[in-house]
C-alpha positions in Angstrom: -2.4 8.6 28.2 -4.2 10.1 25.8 -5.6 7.0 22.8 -4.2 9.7 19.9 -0.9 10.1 21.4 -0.4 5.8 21.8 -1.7 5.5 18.2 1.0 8.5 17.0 3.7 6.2 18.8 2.2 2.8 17.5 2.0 4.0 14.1 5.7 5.7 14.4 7.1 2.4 15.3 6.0 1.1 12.4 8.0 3.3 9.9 10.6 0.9 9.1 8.4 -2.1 8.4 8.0 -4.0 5.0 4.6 -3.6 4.0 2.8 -3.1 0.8 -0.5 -1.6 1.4 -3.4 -2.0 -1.3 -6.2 0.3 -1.0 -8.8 1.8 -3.4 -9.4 5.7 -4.0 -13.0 5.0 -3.0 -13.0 3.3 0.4 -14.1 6.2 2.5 -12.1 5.1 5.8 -8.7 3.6 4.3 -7.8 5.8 1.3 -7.2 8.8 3.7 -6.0 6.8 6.7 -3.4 5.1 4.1 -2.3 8.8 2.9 -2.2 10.0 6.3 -0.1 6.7 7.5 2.6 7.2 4.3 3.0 10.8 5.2 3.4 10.3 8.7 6.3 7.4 7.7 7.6 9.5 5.3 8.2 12.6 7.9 9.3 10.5 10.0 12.0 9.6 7.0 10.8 6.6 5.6 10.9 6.1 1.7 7.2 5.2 0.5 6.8 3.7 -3.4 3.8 4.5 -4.8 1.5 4.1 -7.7 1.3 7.3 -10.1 -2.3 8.7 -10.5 -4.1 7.7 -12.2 -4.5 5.3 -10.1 -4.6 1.3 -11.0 -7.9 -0.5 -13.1 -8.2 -3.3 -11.2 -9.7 -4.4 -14.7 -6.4 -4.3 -16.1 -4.8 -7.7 -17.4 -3.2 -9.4 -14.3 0.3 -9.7 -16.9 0.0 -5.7 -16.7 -0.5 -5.4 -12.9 1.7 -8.0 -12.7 4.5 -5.5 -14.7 3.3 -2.6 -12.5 3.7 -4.1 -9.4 7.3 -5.9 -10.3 8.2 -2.1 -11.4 6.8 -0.8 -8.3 8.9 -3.6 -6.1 12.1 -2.5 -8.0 12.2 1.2 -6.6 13.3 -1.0 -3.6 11.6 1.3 -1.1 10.3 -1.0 2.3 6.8 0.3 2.0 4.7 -0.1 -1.0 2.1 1.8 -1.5 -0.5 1.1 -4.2 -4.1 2.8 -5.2 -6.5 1.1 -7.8 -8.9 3.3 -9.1 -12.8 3.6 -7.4 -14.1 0.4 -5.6 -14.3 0.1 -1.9 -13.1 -1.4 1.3 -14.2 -5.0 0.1 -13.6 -4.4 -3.7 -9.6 -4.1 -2.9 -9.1 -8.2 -1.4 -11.5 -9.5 -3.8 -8.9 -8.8 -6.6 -5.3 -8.0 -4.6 -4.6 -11.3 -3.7 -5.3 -12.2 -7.4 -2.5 -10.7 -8.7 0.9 -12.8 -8.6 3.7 -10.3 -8.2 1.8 -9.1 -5.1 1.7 -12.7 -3.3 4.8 -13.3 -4.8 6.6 -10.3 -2.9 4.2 -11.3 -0.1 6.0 -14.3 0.3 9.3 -13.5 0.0 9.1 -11.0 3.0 10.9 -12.8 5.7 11.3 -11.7 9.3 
């Protein structure tokens, strides 16, 4: 079997998982791999939430990412789907996990 076919098919059975995805628009690899995986969810009719452009400042107070994320969380779509403005692949962790209505939600996911 072809690896792009298996990956299609491991990627469609993942359409109706929870997830909340972080990413930022300057990773190179992950911002188009993440708009590519939401499309391919959302074609395959899942319901993706995501940040309006412009995208996030991971700057921004953590009470107003906190807001935007609680407001994001309330569309009550299973995948979450937000973009913070430039950075890279390990600029995204070294300020996601900092916000508390993202571990928050994080932790409430159950199985």
């Amino acid at each position: 079997m072809e690896k792009s076919n298996l990956t299609g098919r491991q990627m469609a059975a993942m359409k109706d998982k929870t997830l909340w995805i972080t990413v930022c628009s300057g990773d190179n690899k992950a911002f188009p791999g993440m708009n590519e995986a939401t499309a391919l969810w959302e074609s395959l009719g899942s319901s993706v939430a995501r940040n309006a452009s412009p995208w996030w400042d991971s700057k921004a107070p953590v009470a107003d990412l906190n807001q935007k994320v609680r407001d994001l969380a309330a569309q009550g779509k299973k995948i979450n789907y937000t973009v913070f403005a430039d950075g890279n692949h390990m600029y995204t962790w070294s300020f996601a996990y900092g916000i508390d209505a993202i571990r928050d939600w994080l932790f409430a996911q159950k199985k």
